[in-house]
C-alpha positions as CSV (number, residue, x, y, z in Angstrom):
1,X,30.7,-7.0,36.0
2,X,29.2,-7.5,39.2
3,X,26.6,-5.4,38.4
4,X,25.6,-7.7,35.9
5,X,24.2,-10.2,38.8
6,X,22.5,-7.6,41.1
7,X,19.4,-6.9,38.9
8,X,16.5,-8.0,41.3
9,X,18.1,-5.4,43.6
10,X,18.3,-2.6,41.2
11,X,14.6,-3.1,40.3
12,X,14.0,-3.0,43.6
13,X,16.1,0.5,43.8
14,X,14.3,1.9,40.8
15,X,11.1,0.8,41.9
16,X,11.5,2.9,45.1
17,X,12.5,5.7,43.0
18,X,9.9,5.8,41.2
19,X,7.5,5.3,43.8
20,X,8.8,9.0,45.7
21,X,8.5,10.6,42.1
22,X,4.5,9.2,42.2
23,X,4.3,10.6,45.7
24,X,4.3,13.9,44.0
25,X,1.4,13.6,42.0
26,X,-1.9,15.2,42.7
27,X,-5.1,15.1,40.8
28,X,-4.4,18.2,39.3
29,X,-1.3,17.0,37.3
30,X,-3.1,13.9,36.0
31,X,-2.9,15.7,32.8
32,X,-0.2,17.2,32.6
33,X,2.5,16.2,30.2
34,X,5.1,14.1,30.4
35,X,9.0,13.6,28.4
36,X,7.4,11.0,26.9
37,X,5.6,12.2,23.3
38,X,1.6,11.8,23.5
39,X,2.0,10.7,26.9
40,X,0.5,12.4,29.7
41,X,0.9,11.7,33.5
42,X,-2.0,9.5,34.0
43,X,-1.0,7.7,31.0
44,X,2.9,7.1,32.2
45,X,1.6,5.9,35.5
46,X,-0.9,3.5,34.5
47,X,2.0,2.0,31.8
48,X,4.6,2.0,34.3
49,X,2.3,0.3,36.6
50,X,1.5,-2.3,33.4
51,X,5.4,-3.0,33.2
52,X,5.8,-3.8,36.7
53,X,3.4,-6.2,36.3
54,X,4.8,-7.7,33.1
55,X,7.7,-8.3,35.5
56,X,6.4,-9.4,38.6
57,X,4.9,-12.4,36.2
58,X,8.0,-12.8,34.3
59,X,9.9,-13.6,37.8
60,X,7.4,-15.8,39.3
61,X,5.5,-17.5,36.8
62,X,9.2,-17.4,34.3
63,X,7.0,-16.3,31.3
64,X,6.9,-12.6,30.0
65,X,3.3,-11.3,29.3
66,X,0.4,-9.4,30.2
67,X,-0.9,-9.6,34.0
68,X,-4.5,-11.5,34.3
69,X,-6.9,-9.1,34.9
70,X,-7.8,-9.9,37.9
71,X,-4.9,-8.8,39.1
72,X,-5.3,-4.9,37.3
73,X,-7.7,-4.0,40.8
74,X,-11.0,-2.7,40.5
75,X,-12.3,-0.4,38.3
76,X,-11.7,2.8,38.7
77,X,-8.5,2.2,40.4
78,X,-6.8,5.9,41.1
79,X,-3.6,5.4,38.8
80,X,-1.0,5.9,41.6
81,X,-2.6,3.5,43.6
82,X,-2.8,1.0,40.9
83,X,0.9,1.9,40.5
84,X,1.4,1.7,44.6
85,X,0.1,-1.8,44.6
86,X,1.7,-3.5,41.3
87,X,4.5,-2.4,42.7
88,X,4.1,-3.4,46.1
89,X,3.7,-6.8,44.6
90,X,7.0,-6.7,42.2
91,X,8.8,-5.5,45.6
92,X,7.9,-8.5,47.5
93,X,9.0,-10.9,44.5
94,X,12.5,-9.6,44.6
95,X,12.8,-9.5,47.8
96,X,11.8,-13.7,48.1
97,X,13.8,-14.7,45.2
98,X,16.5,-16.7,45.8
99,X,20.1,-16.2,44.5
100,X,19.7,-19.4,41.7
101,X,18.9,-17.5,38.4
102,X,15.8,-19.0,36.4
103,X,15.0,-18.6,32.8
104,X,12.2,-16.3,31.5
105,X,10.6,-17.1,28.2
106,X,9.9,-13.9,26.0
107,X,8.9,-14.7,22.5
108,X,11.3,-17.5,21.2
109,X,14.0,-16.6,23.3
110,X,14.7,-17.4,26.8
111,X,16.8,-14.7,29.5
112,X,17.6,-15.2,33.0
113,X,15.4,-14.0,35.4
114,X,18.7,-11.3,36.3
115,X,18.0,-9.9,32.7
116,X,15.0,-9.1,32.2
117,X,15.2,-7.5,36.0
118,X,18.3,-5.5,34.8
119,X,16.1,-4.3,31.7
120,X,13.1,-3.5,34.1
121,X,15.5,-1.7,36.5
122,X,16.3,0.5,33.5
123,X,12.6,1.3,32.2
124,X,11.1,2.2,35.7
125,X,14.3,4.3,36.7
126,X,13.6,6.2,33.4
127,X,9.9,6.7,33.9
128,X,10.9,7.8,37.4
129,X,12.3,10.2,36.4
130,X,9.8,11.0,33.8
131,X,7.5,11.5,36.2
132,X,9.1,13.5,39.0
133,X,9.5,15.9,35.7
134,X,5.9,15.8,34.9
135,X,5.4,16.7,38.8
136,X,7.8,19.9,38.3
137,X,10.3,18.5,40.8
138,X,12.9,16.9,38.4
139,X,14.1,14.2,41.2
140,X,17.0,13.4,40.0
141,X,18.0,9.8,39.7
142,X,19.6,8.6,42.7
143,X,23.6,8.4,41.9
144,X,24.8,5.2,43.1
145,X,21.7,3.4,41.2
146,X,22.2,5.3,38.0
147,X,26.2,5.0,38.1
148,X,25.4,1.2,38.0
149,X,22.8,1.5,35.2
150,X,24.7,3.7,33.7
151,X,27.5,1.2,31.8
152,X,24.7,-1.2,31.3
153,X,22.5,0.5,29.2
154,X,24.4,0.3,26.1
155,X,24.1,-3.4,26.2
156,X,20.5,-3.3,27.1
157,X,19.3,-0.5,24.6
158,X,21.7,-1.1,20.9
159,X,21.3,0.6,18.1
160,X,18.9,-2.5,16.8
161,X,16.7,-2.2,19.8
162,X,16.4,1.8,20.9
163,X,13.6,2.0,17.3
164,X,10.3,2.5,19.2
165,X,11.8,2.4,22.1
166,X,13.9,5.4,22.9
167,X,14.8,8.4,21.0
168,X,18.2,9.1,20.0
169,X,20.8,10.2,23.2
170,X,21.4,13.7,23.8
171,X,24.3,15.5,24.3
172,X,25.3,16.5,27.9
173,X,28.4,18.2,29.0
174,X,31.4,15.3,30.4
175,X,30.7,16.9,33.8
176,X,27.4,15.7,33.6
177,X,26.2,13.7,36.7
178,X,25.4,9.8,36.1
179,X,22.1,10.5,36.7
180,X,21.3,12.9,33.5
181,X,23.6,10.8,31.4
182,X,21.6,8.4,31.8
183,X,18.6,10.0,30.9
184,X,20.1,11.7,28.2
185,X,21.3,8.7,26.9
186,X,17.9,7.6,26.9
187,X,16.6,10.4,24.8
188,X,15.5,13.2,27.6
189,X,17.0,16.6,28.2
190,X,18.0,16.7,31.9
191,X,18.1,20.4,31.8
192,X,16.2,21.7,29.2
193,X,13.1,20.1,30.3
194,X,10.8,23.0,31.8
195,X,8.6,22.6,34.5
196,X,4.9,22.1,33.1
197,X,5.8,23.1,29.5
198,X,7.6,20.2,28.0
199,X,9.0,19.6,25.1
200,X,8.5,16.1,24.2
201,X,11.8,14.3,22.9
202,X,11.0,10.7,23.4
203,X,9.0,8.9,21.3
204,X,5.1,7.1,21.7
205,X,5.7,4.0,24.1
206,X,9.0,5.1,25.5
């Protein structure tokens, strides 16, 4: 699938996704709640910014794992701008990476640097979405990046790997647009998720 080399572009795509949803948030809806169990807004923002740092060292320095600290910003940091500039950085990585795929050690194992951007394009898409809901605007996922993700997130989210992770998928009609089968089959309810009063399907860490 050619979709299968084109993940530092589809990071890129969720990344500015994402970004819009957190141009809806306001200090206000810091606390509100999110799709995500135990999670509120703050807390998504602040993780989603921790994952795009995860990735922006996984890409450069070919090693997945925490950022350094100094590169968290100061103390204090307003979550969306600590999510603005993480991301900011993770942006301009995939836009200087060359074509050549690298390997990224996680664990024991090894992936290509496409993989784990292909994985990261899923997560942030997700959490997007998760918190354009959390805003009340329910952005939907734009279609031409979720009818690529789409396909690819059985292979990236098995049976073995959604524990922890995801929630079971939930049922949408066939008609459904790429866009909330993907979330769905990700464990959120495109359209039974109500503005401010969530019910939470996903579970901690998701």
């Amino acid at each position: 699938m050619a979709s299968l080399t084109r993940g530092l572009q589809l990071l890129a795509s969720a990344v500015r996704y994402a970004l819009a949803g957190a141009g809806l948030v306001t200090p206000p809806l810091l606390s509100c709640p999110t799709p995500c169990a135990d999670w509120d807004l703050e807390a998504l923002l602040d993780h989603v910014s921790d994952s795009a740092g995860v990735l922006h060292r996984a890409i450069t320095a070919g090693c997945a794992g925490p950022a350094p600290l100094s590169d968290d910003g100061p103390p204090g940091l307003d979550p969306v701008c600590g999510l603005q500039r993480q991301t900011a950085r993770l942006l301009a990585t995939c836009a200087a990476a060359g074509p050549a795929p690298r390997l990224v050690a996680i664990g024991d194992r090894e992936l290509t640097t496409n993989m784990v951007a292909l994985a990261g394009a899923l997560e942030i898409t997700v959490h997007g979405w998760d918190i354009s809901v959390a805003c009340g605007a329910r952005q939907p996922v734009p279609p031409g990046l979720a009818a690529i993700l789409l396909p690819l997130a059985p292979l990236l989210i098995t049976p073995a790997t959604r524990p922890g992770l995801f929630a079971d998928p939930v049922p949408v009609p066939g008609q459904a647009s790429p866009g909330d089968q993907l979330v769905a089959f990700l464990g959120r309810r495109p359209r039974q998720a109500e503005t401010r009063t969530l019910r939470p399907h996903t579970m901690p860490g998701c």
